[in-house]
LUMLUM-127823 format. One record per residue (C-alpha): y, x negated, z negated; residue in three letters. Coordinates in steps of 0.5 Angstrom, whole numbers, padded with zeros to 4 digits, always signed. Example, Ala and Ser with C-alpha at 12.3 -4.5 7.8 and 13.67 -1.06 7.14 Angstrom:
<drenzas>
-0009-0025-0016ALA/-0002-0027-0014SER/
</drenzas>
This chain:
<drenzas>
-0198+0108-0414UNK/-0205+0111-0417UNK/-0209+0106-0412UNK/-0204+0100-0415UNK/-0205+0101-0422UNK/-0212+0100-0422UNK/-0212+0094-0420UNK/-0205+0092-0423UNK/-0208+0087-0428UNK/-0210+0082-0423UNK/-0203+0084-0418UNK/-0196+0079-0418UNK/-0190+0083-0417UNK/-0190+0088-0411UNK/-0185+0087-0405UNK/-0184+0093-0400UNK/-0181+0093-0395UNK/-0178+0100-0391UNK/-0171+0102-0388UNK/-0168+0104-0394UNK/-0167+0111-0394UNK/-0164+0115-0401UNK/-0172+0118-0401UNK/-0176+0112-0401UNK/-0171+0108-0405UNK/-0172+0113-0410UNK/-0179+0114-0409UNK/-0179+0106-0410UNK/-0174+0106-0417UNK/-0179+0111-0420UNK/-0186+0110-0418UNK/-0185+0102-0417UNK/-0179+0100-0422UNK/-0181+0093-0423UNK/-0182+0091-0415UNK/-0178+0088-0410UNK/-0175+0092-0405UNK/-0173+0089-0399UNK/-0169+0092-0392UNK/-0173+0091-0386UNK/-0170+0086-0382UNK/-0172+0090-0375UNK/-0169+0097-0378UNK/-0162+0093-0380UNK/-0161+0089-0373UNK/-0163+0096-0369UNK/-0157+0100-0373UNK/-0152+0093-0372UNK/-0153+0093-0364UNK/-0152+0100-0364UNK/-0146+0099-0368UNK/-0143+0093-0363UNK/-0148+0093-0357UNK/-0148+0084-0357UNK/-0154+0081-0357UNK/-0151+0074-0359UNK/-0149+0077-0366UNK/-0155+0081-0366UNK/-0160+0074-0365UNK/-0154+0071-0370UNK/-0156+0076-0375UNK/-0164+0075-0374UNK/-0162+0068-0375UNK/-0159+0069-0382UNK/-0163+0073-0384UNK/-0169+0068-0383UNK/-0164+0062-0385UNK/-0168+0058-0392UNK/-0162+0056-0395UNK/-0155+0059-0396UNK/-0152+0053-0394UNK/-0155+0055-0388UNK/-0154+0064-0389UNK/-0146+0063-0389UNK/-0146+0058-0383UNK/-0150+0064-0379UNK/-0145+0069-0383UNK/-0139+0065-0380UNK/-0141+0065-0374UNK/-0141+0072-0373UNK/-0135+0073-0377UNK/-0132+0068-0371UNK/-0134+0072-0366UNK/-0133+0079-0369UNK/-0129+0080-0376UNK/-0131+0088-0375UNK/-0138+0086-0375UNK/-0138+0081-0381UNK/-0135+0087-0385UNK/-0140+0092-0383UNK/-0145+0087-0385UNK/-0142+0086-0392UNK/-0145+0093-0393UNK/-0151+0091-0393UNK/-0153+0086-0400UNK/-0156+0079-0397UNK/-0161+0080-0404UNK/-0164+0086-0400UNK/-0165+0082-0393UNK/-0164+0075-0393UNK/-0169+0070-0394UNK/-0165+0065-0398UNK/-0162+0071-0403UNK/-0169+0076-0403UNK/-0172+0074-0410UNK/-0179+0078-0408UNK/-0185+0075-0404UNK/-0185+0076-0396UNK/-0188+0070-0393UNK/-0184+0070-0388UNK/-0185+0077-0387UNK/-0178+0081-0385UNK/-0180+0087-0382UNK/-0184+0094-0384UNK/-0185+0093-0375UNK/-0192+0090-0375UNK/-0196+0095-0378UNK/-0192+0102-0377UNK/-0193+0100-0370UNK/-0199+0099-0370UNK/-0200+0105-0374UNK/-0195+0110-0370UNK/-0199+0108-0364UNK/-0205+0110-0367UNK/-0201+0117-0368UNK/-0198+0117-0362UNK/-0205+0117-0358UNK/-0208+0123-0363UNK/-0202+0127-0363UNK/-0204+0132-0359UNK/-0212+0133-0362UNK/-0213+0139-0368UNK/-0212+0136-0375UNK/-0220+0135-0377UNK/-0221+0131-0369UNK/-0214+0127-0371UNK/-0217+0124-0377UNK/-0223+0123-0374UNK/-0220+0119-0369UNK/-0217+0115-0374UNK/-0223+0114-0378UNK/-0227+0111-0371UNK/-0221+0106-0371UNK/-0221+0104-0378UNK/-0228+0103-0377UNK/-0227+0098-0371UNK/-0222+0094-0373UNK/-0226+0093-0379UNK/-0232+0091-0376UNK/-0228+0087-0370UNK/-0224+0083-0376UNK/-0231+0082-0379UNK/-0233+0079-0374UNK/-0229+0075-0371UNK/-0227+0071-0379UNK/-0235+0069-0378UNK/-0232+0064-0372UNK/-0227+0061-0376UNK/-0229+0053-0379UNK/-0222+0052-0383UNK/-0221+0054-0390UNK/-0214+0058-0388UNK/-0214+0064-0383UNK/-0211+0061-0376UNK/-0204+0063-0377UNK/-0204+0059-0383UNK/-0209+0053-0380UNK/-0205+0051-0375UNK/-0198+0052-0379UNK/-0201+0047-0384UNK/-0203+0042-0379UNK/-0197+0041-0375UNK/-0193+0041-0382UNK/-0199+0035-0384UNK/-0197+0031-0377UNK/-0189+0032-0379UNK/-0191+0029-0385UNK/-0193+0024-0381UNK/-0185+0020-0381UNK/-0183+0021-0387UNK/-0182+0017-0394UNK/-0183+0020-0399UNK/-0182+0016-0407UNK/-0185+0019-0413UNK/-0180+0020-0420UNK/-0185+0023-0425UNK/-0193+0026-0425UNK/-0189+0033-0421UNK/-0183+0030-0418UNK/-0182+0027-0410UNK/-0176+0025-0406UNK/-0178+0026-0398UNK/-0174+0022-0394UNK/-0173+0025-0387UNK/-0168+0023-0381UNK/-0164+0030-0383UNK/-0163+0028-0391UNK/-0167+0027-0397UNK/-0170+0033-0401UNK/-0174+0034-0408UNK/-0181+0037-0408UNK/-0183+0039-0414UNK/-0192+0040-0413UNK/-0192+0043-0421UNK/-0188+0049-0419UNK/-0190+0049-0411UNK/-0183+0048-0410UNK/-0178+0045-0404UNK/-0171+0044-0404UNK/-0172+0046-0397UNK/-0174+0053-0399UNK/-0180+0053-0394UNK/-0185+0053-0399UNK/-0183+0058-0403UNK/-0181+0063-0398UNK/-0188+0062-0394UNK/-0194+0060-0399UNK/-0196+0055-0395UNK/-0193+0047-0395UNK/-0187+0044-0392UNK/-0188+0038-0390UNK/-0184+0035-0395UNK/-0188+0038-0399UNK/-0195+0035-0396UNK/-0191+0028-0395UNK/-0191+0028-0403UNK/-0198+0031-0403UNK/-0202+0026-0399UNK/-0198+0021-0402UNK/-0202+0022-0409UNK/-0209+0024-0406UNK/-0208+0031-0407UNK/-0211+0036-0402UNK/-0205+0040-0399UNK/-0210+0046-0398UNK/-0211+0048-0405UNK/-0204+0049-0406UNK/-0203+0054-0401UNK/-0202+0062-0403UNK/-0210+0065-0403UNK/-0208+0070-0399UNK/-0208+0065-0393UNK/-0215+0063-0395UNK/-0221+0065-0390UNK/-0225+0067-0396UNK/-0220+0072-0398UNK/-0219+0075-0391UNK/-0227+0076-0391UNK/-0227+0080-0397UNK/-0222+0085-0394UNK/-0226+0086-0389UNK/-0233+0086-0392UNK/-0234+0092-0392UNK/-0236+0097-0387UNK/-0233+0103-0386UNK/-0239+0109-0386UNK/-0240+0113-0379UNK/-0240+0120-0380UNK/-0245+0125-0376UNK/-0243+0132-0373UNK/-0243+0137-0380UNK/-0248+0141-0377UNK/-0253+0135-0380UNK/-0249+0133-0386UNK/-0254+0135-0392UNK/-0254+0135-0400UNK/-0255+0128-0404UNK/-0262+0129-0408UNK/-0262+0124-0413UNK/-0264+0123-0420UNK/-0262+0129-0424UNK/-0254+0128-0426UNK/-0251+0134-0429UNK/-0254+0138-0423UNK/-0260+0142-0423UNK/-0268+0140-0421UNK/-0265+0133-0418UNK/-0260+0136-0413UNK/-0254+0134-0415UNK/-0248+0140-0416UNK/-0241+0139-0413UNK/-0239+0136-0420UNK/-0244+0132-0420UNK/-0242+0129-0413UNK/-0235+0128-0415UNK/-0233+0135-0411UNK/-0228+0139-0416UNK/-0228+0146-0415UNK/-0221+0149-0416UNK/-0220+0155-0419UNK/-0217+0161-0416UNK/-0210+0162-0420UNK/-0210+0170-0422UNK/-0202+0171-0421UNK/-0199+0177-0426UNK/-0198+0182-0420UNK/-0205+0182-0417UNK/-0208+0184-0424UNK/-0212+0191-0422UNK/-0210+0191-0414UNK/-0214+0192-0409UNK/-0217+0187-0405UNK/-0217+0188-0397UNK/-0223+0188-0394UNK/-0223+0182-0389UNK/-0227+0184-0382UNK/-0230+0179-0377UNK/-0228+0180-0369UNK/-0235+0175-0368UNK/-0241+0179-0371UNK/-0238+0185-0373UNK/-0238+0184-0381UNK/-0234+0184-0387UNK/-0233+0178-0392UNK/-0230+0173-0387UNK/-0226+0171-0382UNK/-0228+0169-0374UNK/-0226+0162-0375UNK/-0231+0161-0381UNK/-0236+0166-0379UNK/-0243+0162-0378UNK/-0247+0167-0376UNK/-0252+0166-0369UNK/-0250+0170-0362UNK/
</drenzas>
């Protein structure tokens, strides 16, 4: 929360994603009270296969999940309810508000679940679980450090303006267009004529009656059909998180390497709260904290602490640096 803050001016609404569980859902009312909250949609099919152990109702549910409209949720929703009213019922615990597209009033993109990066992550974990802490961090930071420079230089090959995903999403959305017909009402306003029916697209409010280009930020076909028939360029109006440029500036800086600790030395720059130029601990960022002297120590005698290493007193072997 602190991290987001910083930058809250220039952030549109949050949407978080997670299991829903009482303490995150806590943690989101109090920390994040004005973002959207939704259900991963890979944690709820998990506990709903659990419960009735049909993948027909399971892909049923996935697919009103995914649905655009709610014309199209209810149909997915009837469906199962035909096939197990047990199921429907379990499901009505759950607020379409919280996990299905044609309800949920956040921004995901398209995005359902939480899966793609805690998989990732848990991976991560999973392959250092058995090192020391210290060895465990250091092993996320050389992944950190590679996957950024990977990501780095493979958007450098990239020509488009959208990242690859979204390009190829665009273009097939630009040949779709290709057979419709599409009428202008006002400056803002189209009717799009498909073999499936009319829709309006609306190119001030970046809206469709088929929800696609609201929910994903990136043009339908419907939308591109109204925006090439008015000489517009369909790749302004996608969301600038899909933008090669935006991809590049997240990974434009590197993540430092770090050498062994035996050769790490002291910052020595001009003077900055420090002494004859070297910088103090304060100087540097490094705080200090203060030993909290609790009532009951006050005039106990402090046990003398003896190394098992070199024999000395005042530390432990584990922090003895003397030679052998």
């Amino acid at each position: 929360r602190k991290s987001l803050e910083a930058n809250s001016e220039n952030m549109p609404k949050l949407t978080i994603l997670s299991t829903m569980e009482k303490p995150i859902a806590d943690g989101v009312e109090s920390n994040f009270p004005t973002a959207f909250h939704g259900f991963c949609v890979h944690h709820l099919t998990e506990q709903f296969q659990r419960e009735f152990h049909n993948s027909d109702l399971v892909n049923l549910l996935w697919e009103a999940a995914h649905s655009l409209t709610v014309l199209e949720y209810t149909s997915k929703m009837n469906k199962i309810e035909q096939i197990s009213p047990e199921a429907f019922s379990w499901i009505q615990n759950f607020s379409p508000s919280l996990w299905a597209s044609s309800y949920f009033e956040g921004t995901r993109y398209g995005q359902l679940t939480a899966n793609v990066i805690t998989e990732s992550l848990s991976s991560w974990i999973e392959d250092a679980s058995g090192l020391p802490i210290i060895q465990m961090m250091e092993c996320f930071h050389l992944r950190l450090m590679n996957l950024f420079k990977e990501r780095r230089e493979t958007s450098l090959h990239w020509s488009g303006e959208l990242v690859p995903s979204a390009e190829k999403q665009l273009v097939d959305a630009i040949e779709q267009s290709r057979v419709h017909r599409v009428y202008r009402a006002n400056e803002a306003e189209f009717e799009v004529m498909t073999s499936e029916g009319s829709v309006v697209v609306d190119i001030e409010n970046r809206s469709c009656l088929c929800r696609r280009w609201q929910i994903h930020g990136l043009p339908c076909s419907h939308a591109v059909g109204a925006l090439l028939s008015c000489k517009e360029d369909v790749y302004k109006y996608a969301e600038s998180c899909f933008s090669v440029e935006n991809y590049r500036r997240t990974y434009a800086e590197s993540v430092e390497p770090v050498s062994e600790k035996i050769e790490w030395k002291e910052k020595v720059s001009e003077r900055d709260d420090g002494v004859d130029g070297i910088r103090t601990p304060r100087a540097i960022g490094v705080v200090r904290r203060r030993k909290r002297v609790r009532a009951e120590d006050v005039g106990r005698v402090k046990r003398v602490v003896h190394c098992s290493r070199c024999n000395q007193t005042g530390h432990f072997r584990t922090t003895c640096i003397a030679p052998m």
